[in-house]
N, C-alpha and C positions, 0 to 999 in steps of 0.2 A: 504494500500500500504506500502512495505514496500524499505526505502533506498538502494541503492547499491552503487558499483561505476557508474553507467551510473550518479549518480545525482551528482558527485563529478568533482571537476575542480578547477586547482593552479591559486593560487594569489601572487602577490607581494605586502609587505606592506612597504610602505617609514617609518623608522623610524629613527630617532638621533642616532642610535647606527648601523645603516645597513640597507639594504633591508634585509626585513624577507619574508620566502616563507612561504606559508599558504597551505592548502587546507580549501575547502568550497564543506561541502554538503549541497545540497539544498532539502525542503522539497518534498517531492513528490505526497504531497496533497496540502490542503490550507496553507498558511501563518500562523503562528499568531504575525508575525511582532516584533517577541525579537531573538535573535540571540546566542546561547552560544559559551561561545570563552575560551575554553581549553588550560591552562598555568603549564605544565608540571614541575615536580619536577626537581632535579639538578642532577639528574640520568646520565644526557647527553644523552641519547635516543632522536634518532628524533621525530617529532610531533607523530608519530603514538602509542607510549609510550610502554610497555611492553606487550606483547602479543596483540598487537595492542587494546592495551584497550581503546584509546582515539576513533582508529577507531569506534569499536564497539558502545560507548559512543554518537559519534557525530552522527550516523547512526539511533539510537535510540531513540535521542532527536528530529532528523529530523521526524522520523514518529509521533511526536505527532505537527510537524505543525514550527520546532524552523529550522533557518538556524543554520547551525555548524561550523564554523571557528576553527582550530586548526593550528597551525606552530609553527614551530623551532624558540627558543630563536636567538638571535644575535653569530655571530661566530660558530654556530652548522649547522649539516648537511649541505643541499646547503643554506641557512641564507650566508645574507654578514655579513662584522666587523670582530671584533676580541672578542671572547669568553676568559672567565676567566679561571685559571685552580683552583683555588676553589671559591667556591660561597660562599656569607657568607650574615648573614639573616639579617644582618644591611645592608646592598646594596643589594637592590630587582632591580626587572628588570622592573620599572612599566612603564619607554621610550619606552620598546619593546610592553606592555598591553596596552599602550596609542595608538600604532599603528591601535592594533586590534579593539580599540575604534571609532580610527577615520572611520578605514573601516565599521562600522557598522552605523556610525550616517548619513557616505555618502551614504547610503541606507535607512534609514531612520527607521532601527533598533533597539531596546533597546537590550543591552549586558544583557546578564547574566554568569559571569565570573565562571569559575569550575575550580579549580586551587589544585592541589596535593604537601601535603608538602611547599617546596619553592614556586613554583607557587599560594598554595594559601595563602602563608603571599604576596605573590605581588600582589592579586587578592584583599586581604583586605588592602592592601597600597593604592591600585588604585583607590577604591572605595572610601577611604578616600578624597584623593588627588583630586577627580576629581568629588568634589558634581554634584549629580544628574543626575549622564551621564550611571550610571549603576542599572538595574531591581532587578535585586538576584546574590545570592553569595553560592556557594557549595565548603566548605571549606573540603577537605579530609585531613583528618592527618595533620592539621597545627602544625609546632613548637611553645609554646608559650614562647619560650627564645629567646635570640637572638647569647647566647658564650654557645656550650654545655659544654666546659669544666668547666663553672660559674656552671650548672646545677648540672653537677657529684658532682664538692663536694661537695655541698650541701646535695647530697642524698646518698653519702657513706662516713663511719667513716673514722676515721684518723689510724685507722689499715688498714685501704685495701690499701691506698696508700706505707703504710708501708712493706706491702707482697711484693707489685712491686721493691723494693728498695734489696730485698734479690739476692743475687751474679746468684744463679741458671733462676733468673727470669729475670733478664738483658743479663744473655747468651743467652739464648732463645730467647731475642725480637732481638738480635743484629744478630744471626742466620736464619732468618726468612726476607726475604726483604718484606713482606706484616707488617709486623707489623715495624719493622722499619720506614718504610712509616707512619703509623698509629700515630707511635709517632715522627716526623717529622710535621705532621698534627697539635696533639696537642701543639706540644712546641711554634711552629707558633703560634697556636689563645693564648697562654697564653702569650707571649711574644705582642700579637697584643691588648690585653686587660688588660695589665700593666698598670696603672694610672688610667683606664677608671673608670666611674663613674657608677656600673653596679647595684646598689639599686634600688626596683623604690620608686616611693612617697608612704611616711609612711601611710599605712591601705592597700596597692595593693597588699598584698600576700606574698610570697616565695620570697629571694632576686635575684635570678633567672629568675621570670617570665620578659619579655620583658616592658619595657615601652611602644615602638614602637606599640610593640603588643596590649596593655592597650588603646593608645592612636587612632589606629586604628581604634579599636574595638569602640570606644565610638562616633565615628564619623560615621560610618556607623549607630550604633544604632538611636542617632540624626538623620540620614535621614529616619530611616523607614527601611531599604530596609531586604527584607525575605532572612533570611540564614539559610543553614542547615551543619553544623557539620557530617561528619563522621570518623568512626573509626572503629579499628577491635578491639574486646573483648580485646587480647592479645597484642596493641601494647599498648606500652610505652609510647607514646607523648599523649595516653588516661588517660592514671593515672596522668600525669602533667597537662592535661585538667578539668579534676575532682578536684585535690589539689587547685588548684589555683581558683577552681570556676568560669569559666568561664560563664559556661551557664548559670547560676543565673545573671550576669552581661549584658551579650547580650539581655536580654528582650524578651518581647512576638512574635516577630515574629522574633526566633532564635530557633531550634529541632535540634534535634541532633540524628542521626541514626547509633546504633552499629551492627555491623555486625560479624561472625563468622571468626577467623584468624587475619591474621593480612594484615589491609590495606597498611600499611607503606612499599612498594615494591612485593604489592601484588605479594605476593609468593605460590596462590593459584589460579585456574581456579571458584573454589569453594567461593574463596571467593571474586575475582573480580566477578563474576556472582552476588551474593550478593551486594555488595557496588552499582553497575551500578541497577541494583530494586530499589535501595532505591533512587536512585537520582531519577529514572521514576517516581517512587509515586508521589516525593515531586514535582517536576516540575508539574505533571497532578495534585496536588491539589493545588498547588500555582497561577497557568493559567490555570483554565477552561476554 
């Protein structure tokens, strides 16, 4: 059998930060009594995500037995509160994942959180934060920073910043109100990361990589709980995954599934079709 909308139907979930609206597909065969609850990137997209990929996602998990909860962050779509107008990966939205939590434990549930980018450093906060409440964890394209512009320097010379500084290149950004914007953005996180103490503990890697992230990560490990890592060949938050070694650090029940493109705003039909296989495998071998 396979999901459609006849098996879908909105919920409201009480949280601290607002009513969130949800949909929940349900399985259309047996149970197997774990629930995955989809925690959308910072895209601002409503729950159904790009090209309705969360749809598709929730629909596909439901055929192998999983209830599917997906909904709009706080302040988005119809979601009540008030939404951020930038997100930032030191304040995750784990109030809102907790919501989703509760909705599953009141059925009697185990979460398995599948969280894109921001979503899934909230999905590995949450997990942290909330021993033993969560099954598994499908992390797509996590940042492991937490200030990109700590990251940039780090990985371009002190000539490139130097190019930007030439007269031709300032007229250009100041002509352009997209990139104006862009650097309005940054001046913000560098001015908002002034003083902060952005090193992690001496032997954790790149001065870059996230504490939060480290500290996450090792708490989930300590529980056990199966995670799988994805990425597209060519994204970029995969080469920061790789340097810093993460997957050596996450243990034996942590894999990591690369896929063709790039996942980071799957900007391919080809290779969200990809990314969504690989989570079916890992879920049908992780719950037989």
């Amino acid at each position: 059998m396979t999901a459609t909308a006849v098996d879908e139907y909105p919920v409201f979930l009480p949280a601290s930060t607002g009513e969130l609206l949800g949909v929940v597909t349900e399985p259309p065969g047996r149970p197997n009594g774990l629930a995955a609850v989809f925690l959308r990137g910072a895209g601002w997209r409503p729950s159904s995500g790009p090209r309705r990929t969360q749809v598709s996602a929730a629909r596909r998990l439901a055929d192998q037995g999983f209830h599917a909860l997906r909904f709009s962050y706080h302040g988005l779509a119809e979601s009540g509160g008030t939404g951020d107008e930038i997100v930032r990966l030191d304040r995750l939205y784990v109030a809102d994942a907790r919501a989703a939590l509760d909705w599953a434990a009141e059925r009697d549930l185990r979460p398995v959180l599948v969280g894109n980018c921001f979503g899934a450093r909230t999905a590995l906060a949450t997990a942290a934060k909330v021993p033993g409440a969560v099954a598994g964890l499908v992390l797509s394209v996590p940042p492991v920073f937490d200030f990109e512009v700590v990251r940039r320097r780090d990985r371009r010379p002190l000539r490139h910043f130097a190019r930007r500084l030439r007269p031709s290149h300032v007229l250009a950004v100041l002509r352009s109100r997209t990139r104006r914007r862009a650097l309005g953005r940054t001046g913000r996180g560098l001015v908002d990361i002034a003083g902060r103490k952005v090193r992690p503990r001496s032997g954790d890697g790149p001065e870059w990589v996230s504490r939060r992230f480290l500290a996450h990560l090792d708490a989930v490990v300590d529980q056990g709980i199966p995670t799988l890592f994805v990425f597209g060949e060519e994204d970029r938050y995969y080469e920061d995954f790789q340097h810093a070694g993460i997957l050596d650090r996450a243990g034996l029940q942590a894999s990591v599934a690369v896929v063709p493109g790039r996942v980071h705003g799957l900007t391919s039909v080809a290779t969200q079709d990809a990314a969504l296989d690989a989570i079916d495998a890992w879920a049908a071998a992780t719950w037989r």
